[in-house]
C-alpha positions in Angstrom: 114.4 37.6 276.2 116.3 35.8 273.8 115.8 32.1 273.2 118.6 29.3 273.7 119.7 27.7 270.8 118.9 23.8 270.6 122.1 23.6 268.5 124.8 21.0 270.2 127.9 23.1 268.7 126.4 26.2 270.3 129.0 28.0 272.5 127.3 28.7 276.0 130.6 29.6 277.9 133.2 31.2 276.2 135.5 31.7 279.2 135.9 27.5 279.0 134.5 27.6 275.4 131.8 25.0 276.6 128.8 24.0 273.4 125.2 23.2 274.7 125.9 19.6 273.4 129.0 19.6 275.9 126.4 21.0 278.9 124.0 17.8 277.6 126.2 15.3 277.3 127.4 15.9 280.9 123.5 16.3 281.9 123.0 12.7 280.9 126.0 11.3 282.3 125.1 12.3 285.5 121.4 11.1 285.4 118.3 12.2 286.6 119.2 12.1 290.3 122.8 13.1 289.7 122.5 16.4 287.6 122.6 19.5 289.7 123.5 22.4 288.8 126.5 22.5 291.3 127.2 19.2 289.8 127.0 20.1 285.8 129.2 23.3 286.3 131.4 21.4 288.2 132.0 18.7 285.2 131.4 20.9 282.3 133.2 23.9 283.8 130.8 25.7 282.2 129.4 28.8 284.5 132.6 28.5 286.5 134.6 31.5 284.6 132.8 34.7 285.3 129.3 33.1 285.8 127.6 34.9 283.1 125.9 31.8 281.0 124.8 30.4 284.1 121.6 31.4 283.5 121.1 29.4 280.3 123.1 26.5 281.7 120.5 26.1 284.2 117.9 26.8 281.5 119.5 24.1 279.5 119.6 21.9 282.3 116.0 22.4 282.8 114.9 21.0 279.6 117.3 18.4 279.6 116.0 17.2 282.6 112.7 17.5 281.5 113.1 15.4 278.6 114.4 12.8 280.9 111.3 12.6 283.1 113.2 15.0 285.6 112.5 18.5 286.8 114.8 20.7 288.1 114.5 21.5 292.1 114.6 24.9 293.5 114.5 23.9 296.8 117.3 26.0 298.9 118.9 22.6 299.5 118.5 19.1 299.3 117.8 18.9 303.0 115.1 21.9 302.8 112.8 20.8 300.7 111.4 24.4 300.5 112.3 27.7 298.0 113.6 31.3 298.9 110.1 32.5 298.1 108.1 30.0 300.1 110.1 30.2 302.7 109.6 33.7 303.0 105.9 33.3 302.5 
């Protein structure tokens, strides 16, 4: 699998020709608590075109949040504090 470039002027999302340091930049706007991934694509558009990079923008949002003292949830929702897989466990 190819790696993400950590380069800011990286285009992610060409349908809405969106850079990494766009995605980041909104990622730290919106804060630990504030930065979901509903919530980046939705300010960033990117991932909103066809929905091809949004793999790597939740990859990048990943490691921004991790630098941030955040991790990113995988809970179903934000009342279910459980994953697809666990649940199904």
């Amino acid at each position: 699998e190819e790696e993400l470039s950590t380069d800011p002027n990286t285009q992610v999302c060409s349908c809405n020709d969106v850079t990494r340091g766009d995605i980041s930049n909104v990622i730290h706007e919106l804060g630990v608590e504030g930065a979901t991934l509903k919530e980046v694509k939705a300010c960033s558009k990117a991932g909103t075109g066809c929905g091809g990079c949004e793999p790597d923008v939740k990859t990048i949002l990943s490691q921004e949040l991790e630098k941030m003292g955040g991790s990113l949830s995988n809970h179903l929702c934000e009342h279910f504090e459980y994953s697809r897989p666990e649940l199904m466990a």
